[in-house]
C-alpha positions in Angstrom: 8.4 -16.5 2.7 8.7 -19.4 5.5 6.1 -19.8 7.8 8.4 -18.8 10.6 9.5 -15.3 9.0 5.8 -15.0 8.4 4.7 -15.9 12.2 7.6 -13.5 12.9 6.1 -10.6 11.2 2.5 -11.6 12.0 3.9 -11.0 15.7 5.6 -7.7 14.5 2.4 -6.5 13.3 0.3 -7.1 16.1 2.8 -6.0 18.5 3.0 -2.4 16.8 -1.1 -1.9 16.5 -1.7 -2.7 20.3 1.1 -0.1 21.3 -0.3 2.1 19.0 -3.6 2.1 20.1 -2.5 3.5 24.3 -0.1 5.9 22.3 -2.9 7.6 20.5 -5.1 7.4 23.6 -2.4 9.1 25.4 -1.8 11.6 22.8 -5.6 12.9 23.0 -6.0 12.9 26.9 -3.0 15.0 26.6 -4.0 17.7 24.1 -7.5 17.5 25.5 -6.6 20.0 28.3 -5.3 22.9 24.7 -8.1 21.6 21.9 -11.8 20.8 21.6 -12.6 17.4 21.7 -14.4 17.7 17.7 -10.8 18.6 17.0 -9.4 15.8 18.4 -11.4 13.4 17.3 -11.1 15.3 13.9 -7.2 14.3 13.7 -7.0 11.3 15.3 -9.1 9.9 12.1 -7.3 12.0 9.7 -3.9 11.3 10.8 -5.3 7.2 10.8 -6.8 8.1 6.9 -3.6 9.8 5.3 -1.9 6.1 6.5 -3.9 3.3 6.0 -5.1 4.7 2.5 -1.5 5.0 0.8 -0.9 1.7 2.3 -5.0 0.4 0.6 -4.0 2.3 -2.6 -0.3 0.4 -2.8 -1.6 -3.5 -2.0 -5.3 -2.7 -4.3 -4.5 0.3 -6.8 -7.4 1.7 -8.3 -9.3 -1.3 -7.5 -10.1 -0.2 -4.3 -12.2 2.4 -6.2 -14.7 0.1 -8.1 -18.0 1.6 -9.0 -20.7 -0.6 -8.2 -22.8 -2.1 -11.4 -24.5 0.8 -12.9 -23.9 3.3 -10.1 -22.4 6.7 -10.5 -21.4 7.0 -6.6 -18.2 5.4 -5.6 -18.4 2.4 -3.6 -16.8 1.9 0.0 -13.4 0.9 -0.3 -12.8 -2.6 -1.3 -9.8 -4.2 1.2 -10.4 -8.0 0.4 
């Protein structure tokens, strides 16, 4: 990949996730007049989990899943 077509989708990228962010603020001032607000808040992270960990799971496999030395408990999720 060139460094332009990489600038280019750099600038995609960013371009999506800042009008993402006032869509989904949008979104919850509107359904805050119908649902409670521990509902809300509920989906909004939800709906954010069942995307960005397909997306973790497809760049880091089970990786992302590494048990820390000795440990039985799962670590946090590794994204580096």
């Amino acid at each position: 990949m060139t460094s332009n077509s990489s600038d280019l989708r750099g600038i995609i990228l960013m371009a999506v996730a800042m009008l993402g962010v006032p869509m989904v603020d949008g979104i919850a001032k509107y359904l805050s007049a119908d649902y409670s607000p521990l509902f809300i808040g509920w989906a909004r992270y939800a709906v954010a989990s069942l995307i960005v960990i397909p997306l973790a799971y497809r760049y880091h496999g089970m990786r992302m899943f590494r048990r820390s030395s000795g440990s039985r408990i799962w670590c946090a999720p590794r994204f580096w």
